[in-house]
C-alpha positions in Angstrom: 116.2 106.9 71.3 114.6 104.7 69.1 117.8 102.3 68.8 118.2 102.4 72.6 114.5 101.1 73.5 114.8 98.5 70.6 118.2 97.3 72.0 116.8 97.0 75.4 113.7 94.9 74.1 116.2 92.4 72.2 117.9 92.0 75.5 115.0 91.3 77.5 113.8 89.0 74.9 117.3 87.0 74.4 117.1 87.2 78.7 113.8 85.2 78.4 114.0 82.9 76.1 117.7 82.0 77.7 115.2 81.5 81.3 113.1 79.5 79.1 116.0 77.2 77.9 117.4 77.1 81.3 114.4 76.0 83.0 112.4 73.3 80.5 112.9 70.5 83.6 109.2 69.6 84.5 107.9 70.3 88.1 104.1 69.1 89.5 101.3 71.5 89.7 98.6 71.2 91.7 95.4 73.9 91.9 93.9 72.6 95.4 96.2 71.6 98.3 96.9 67.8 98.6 96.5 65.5 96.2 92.8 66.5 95.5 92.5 67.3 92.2 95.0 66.5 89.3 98.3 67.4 89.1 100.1 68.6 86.0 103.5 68.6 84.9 104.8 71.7 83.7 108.2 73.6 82.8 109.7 75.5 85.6 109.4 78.9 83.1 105.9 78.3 82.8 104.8 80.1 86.0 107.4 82.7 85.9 106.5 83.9 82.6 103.1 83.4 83.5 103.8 86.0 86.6 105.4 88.6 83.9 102.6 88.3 81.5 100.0 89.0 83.9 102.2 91.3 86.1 102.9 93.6 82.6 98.6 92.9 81.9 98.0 94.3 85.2 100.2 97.3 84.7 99.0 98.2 81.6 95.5 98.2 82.9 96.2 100.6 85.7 98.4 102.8 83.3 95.4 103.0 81.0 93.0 103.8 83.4 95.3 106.6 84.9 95.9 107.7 80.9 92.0 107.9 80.4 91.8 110.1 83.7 94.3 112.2 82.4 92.4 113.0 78.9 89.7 113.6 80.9 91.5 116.2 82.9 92.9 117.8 80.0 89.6 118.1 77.9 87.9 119.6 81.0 90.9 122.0 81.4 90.7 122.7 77.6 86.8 123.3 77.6 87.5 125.9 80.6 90.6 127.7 78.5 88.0 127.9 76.0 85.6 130.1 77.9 88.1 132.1 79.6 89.7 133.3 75.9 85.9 133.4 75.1 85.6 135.9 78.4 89.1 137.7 77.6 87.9 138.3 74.0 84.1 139.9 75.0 85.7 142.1 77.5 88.0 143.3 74.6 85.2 144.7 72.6 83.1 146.1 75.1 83.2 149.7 74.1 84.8 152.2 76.2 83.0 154.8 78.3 83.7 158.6 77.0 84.9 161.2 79.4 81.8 163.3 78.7 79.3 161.1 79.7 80.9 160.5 83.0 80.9 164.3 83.4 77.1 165.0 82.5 76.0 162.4 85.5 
């Protein structure tokens, strides 16, 4: 499994950087509409990668946040095991009630 994910991360990278190569002709940007402001000249890549960078930021944010919630979870769920083994475990030991004493009431 390991070989598999690292294979898929070389091609994704060699897929990049082949983008990157294909795409170094410069194109205007401009952050307000018109020509207020200045303009830039950048490579064509430059936004796209700057879309998957922030795109795989953005994920990895919300996976963390959803991973945190899930520790969470399972710490409350562990605490609650806890006492429930600690309740099974009680009720083990409590003594038993002899026949005879039932009888003499």
């Amino acid at each position: 499994m390991k070989y598999i994910i690292t294979a898929i991360k070389a091609i994704l990278l060699i897929t990049i950087v082949l983008f990157c190569i294909a795409n170094l002709d410069a194109m205007q940007l401009a952050l307000l509409p018109g020509n207020i402001g200045p303009v830039y000249m950048i490579p064509r890549f430059l936004p796209v990668l700057a879309g998957i960078i922030g795109g795989a930021v953005f994920t990895g944010v919300f996976m963390y946040a959803e991973r945190w919630k899930i520790a969470g979870e399972l710490k409350k769920a562990q605490r609650q095991l806890k006492t429930l083994q600690d309740e099974v475990q009680r009720l083990h030991n409590l003594p038993l009630a002899e026949k005879d004493q039932d009888d003499a009431v």
